[in-house]
Every structure is written in C-alpha cells, then in structure tokens.
C-alpha positions as CSV (number, residue, x, y, z in Angstrom):
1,X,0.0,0.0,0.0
2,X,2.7,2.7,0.1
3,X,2.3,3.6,-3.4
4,X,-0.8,5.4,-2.0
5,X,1.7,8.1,-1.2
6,X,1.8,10.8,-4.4
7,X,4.7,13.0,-2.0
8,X,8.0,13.7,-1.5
9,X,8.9,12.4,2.1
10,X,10.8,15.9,2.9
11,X,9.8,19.8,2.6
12,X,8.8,23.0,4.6
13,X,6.0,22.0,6.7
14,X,3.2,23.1,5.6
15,X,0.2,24.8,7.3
16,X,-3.2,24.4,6.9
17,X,-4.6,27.1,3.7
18,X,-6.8,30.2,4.1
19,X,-10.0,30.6,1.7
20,X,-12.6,28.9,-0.5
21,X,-15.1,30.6,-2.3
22,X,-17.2,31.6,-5.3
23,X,-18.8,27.8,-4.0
24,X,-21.3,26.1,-6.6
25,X,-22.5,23.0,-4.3
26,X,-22.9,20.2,-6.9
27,X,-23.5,17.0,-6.4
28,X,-22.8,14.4,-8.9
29,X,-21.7,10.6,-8.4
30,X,-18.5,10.2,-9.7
31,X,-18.4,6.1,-9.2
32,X,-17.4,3.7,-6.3
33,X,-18.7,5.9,-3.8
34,X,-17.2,9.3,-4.5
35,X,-19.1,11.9,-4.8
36,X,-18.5,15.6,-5.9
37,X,-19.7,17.9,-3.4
38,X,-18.5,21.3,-4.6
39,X,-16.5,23.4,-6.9
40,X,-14.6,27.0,-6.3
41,X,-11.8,28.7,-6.2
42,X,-9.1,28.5,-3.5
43,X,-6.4,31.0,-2.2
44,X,-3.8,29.7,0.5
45,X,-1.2,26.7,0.7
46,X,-1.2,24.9,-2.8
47,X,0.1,21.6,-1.1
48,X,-0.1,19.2,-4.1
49,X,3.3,19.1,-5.6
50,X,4.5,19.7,-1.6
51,X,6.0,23.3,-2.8
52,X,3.7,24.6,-0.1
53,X,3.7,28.0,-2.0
54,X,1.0,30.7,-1.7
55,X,-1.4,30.6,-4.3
56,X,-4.9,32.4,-5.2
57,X,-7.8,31.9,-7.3
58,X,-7.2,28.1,-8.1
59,X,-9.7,26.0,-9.6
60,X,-11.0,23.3,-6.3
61,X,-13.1,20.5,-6.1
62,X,-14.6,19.1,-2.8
63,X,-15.3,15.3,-2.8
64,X,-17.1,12.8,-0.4
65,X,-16.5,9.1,0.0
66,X,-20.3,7.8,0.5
67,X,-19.4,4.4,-0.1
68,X,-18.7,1.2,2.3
69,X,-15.0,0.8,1.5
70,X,-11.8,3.8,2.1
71,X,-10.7,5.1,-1.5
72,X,-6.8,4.7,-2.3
73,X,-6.9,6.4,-5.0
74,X,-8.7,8.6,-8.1
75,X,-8.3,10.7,-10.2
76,X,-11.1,13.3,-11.2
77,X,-11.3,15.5,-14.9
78,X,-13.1,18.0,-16.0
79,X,-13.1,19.2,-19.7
80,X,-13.1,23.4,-19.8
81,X,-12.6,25.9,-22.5
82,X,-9.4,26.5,-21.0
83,X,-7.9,23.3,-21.0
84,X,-8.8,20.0,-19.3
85,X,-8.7,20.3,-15.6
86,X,-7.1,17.5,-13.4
87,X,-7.2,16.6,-9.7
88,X,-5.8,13.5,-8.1
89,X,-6.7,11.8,-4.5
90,X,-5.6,9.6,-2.4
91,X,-6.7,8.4,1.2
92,X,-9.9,9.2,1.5
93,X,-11.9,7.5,4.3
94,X,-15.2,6.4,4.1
95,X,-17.7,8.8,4.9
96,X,-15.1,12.1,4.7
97,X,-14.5,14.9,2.3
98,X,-11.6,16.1,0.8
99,X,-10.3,19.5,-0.9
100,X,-8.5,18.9,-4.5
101,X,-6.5,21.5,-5.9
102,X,-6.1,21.6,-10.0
103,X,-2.6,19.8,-10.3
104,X,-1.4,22.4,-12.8
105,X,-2.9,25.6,-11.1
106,X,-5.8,26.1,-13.4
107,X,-7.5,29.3,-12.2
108,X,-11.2,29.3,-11.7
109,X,-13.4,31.6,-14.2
110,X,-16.9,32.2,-13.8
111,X,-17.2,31.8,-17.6
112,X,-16.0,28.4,-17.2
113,X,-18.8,25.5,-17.7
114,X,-17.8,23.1,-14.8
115,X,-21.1,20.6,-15.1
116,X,-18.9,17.8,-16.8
117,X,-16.7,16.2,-13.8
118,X,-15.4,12.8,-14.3
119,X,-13.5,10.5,-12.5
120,X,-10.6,7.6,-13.2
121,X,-8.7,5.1,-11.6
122,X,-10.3,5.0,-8.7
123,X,-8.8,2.3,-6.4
124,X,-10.3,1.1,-2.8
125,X,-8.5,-0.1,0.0
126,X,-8.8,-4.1,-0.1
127,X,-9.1,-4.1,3.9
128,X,-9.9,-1.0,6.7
129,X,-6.8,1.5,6.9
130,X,-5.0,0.4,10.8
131,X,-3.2,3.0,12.9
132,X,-1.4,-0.3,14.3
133,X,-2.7,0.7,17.9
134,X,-2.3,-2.7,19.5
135,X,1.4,-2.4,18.0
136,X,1.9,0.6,18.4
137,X,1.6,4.2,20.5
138,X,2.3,7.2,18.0
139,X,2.8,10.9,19.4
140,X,2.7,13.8,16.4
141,X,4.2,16.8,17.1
142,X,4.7,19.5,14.6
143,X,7.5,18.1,12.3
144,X,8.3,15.2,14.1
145,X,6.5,11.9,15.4
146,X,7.5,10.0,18.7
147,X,7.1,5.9,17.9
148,X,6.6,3.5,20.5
149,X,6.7,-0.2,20.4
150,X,3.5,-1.6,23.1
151,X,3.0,-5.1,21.1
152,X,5.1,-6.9,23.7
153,X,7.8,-8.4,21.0
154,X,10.7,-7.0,18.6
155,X,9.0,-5.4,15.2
156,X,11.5,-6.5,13.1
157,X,10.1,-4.7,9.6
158,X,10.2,-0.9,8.7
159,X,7.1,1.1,9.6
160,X,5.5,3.9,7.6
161,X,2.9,6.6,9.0
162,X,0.9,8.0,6.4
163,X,-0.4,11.1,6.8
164,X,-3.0,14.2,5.4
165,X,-3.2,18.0,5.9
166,X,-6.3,18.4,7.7
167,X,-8.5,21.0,9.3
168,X,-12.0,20.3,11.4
169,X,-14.2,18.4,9.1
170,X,-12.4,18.5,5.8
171,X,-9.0,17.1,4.6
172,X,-7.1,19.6,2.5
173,X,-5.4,18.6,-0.8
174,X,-4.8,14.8,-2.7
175,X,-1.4,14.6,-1.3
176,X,-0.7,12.2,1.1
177,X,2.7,12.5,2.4
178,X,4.8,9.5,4.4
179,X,7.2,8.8,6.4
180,X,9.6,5.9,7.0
181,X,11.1,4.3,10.3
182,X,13.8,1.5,8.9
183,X,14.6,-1.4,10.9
184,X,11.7,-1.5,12.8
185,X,11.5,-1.3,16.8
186,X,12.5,-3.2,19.6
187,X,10.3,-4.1,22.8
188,X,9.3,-0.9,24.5
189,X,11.6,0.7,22.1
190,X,11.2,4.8,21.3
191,X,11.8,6.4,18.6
192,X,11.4,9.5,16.9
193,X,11.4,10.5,13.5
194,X,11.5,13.9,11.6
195,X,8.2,14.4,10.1
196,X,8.2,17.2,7.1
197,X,4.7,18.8,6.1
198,X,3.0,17.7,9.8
199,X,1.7,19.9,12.3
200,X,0.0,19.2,15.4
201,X,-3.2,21.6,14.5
202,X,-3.4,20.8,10.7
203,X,-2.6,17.1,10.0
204,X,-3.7,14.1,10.6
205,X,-2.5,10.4,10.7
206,X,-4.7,8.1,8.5
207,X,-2.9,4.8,8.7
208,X,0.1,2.9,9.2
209,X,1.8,-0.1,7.7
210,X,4.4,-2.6,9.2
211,X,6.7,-4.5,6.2
C-alpha cells in the first residue's frame, strides 16, 4: 500500500490554507462511492506538488467518500474551455471529504462551464486502513512523530505513517505524504522520526503499515 503516497517524504511544513469561495454546491456521483460535493476557487497553501507556496484563485473540487469501503486512490477530470482540468486523490476514508486542488494551477473563471466532472482510476483499500494501535503508541508533534513499540515483541520490519493536511471536518489537498522508520523497533523501544509537512493543529494520521 505505500504507493498510495503521491509526495515527496521531505519539505517545509506546511500549514493548513486560508480561503474557499465563489462555491457552486454540486452533487454528482463520480463512481465507487465518490461523490462531488462542490467546486470553487481556493487561495492559500497549494500543497499538491508539496512546494507549499501561496497561491490564489485556483480551480478546487470538494469530494465525499459515500461508499462502504476507504478510496486509495482517483483521479477526477473536467473538460473546460481553457484546458482539461485535473485533480488526483488519495486516502480518503469512508464517509469524509476532501479539498482537491487543479494539479497544474488552473485558475477558476466564472465563464468556465464546470457541469462535466469525471473520475478515473479510482482504487479502494482491499481491507480498513490500521493505525497499528495494538502495535503501536504514535505521538505527532509538529514536524516530528515519537514511535513507540506496546506489542510486547521485537518489530523487526520498517514502519511507515501516512499522513494528510487536515482542518476540522475536511482534509485539504490529494497529497498524502509519508514517512519511513527503517529497521523496525524493539520491545518498549522509542523512537522519533523527523516528520516534514505535519503539524499538530493541521494534519492528521490516516494509517500505518508494518513491512
């Protein structure tokens, strides 16, 4: 499952963005249980390429996982005057929502016609993503994240924490970024690990995996 990771594992932290408006709420079933919520524009952190930079006016989707299984991955399209417009997710848990930034900046235009969304490639999780809690106690700090080995016997294979930007009710961008402890932990072992892009107040972990 770590190919569900579209970042870099290093970068600037990033924060969690500023503004979304000019909102059309539209929803429109995009297959497999996502579902297209809303489209705008969006001015703050544009985290998708993990640049972090400050952007404005950027074409956004907002998408909702109403089906029975976590998505993996998708990718969405929609055809403009402009150019074809494309978003990519990943991680998206079952009932949740999820801010998509254009991958190439595209701005948003009220001339634009943005009624024909479509979506690719989308992949569901074969089983429930795990934070590894009888395994594991994990402690996120900003930029770093404290691991600790509770499962009573030497983890011998590297762990990875996946993790989103994330703010109240919504998870911000299709980027889900990752980070790597190698050689595993021994009993009651403690580690920590430098953790680019996370902050206490704006990201969350959505699963881990044990090799």
């Amino acid at each position: 499952m770590e190919n569900t990771s579209s970042s870099p594992e290093s970068s600037e932290q990033a924060s969690v963005p500023a503004q979304i408006d000019e909102v059309t709420q539209q929803e429109y079933a995009l297959g497999k249980g996502l579902t297209l919520v809303e489209i705008g524009k969006y001015t703050g952190v544009y985290m998708e390429d993990g640049t972090d930079e400050i952007v404005s006016n950027v074409l956004m989707l907002i998408v909702r996982n109403d089906g029975d299984q976590d998505i993996q991955y998708a990718e969405v399209t929609l055809p403009l005057s402009t150019g074809e417009a494309k978003f990519n997710l990943s991680t998206l848990p079952m009932g949740e929502s999820m801010v998509l930034l254009e991958q190439n900046r595209m701005e948003w235009s009220a001339d634009n016609d943005y009624s024909d969304v479509t979506a690719q490639n989308i992949a569901l999780f074969s089983e429930p993503m795990s934070l590894q809690e009888d395994n594991l106690t994990i402690q996120a700090l900003d930029g770093v994240i404290n691991i600790s080995n509770i499962s009573g016997a030497d983890i011998t294979g590297d762990i990875v924490i996946y993790y989103k930007n994330a703010s109240a009710d919504l998870l911000y961008g299709g980027i889900t970024y990752r980070v790597r402890l190698e050689g595993g932990l021994k009993t009651d072992e403690i580690r920590q690990i430098t953790a680019s892009h996370f902050s206490e107040n704006g990201s969350r972990i959505m699963f881990v995996t044990v090799d």
